[in-house]
Structure formats: C-alpha cells, structure tokens
C-alpha positions in Angstrom: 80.4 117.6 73.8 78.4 116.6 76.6 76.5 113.5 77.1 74.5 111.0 78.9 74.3 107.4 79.2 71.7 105.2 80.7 73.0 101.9 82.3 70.8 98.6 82.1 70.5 99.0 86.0 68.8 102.3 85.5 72.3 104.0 86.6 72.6 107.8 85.0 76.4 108.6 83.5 76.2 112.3 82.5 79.8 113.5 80.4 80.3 117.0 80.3 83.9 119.0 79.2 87.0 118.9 81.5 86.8 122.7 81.4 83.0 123.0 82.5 83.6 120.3 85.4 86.1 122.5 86.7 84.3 126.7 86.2 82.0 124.3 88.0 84.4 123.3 90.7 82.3 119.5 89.8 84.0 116.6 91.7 83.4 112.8 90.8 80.4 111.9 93.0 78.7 115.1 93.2 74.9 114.0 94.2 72.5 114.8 91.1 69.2 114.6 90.1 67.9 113.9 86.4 64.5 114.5 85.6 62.6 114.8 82.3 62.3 118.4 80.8 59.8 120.1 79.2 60.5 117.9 75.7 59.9 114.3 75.0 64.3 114.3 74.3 65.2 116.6 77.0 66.7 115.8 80.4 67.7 117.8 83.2 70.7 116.9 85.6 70.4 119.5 88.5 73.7 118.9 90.8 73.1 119.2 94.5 75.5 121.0 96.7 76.1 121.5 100.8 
C-alpha cells in the first residue's frame, strides 16, 4: 500500500510497492515533486527524469 510521510523539517517520504518501484525502473533518490491535488487530502508526487 503506498504511502507518504511528512518529516518535522518539512522533508517528503513517499512508500510505494517493491513491484511498482521497479515496472517504474524508480531508484532511491529519484528527484520528485509533490504538490497538492485537486482535493483538500490529495497529493501529487510527479517523479522527474533526464
């Protein structure tokens, strides 16, 4: 189940499956952006790549 946590520093910690990170080809310290969705509860995490 995917998840995110918010640090005190502000710092963004965004869980997602083992499976999904890799049909993603996702390695630790992909650069991402988070912004606030459309709803007051929804966030979303837009990964950037070269």
């Amino acid at each position: 189940m995917p998840s995110i946590q918010l640090s005190k520093t502000g710092v963004f910690s965004v869980n997602i499956p083992i499976r999904v990170a890799r049909s993603l080809k996702l390695q630790k310290g992909k650069k991402t952006t988070v912004r606030k969705g459309k709803n007051s509860n929804e966030l979303i995490v837009t990964i950037e790549r070269n």
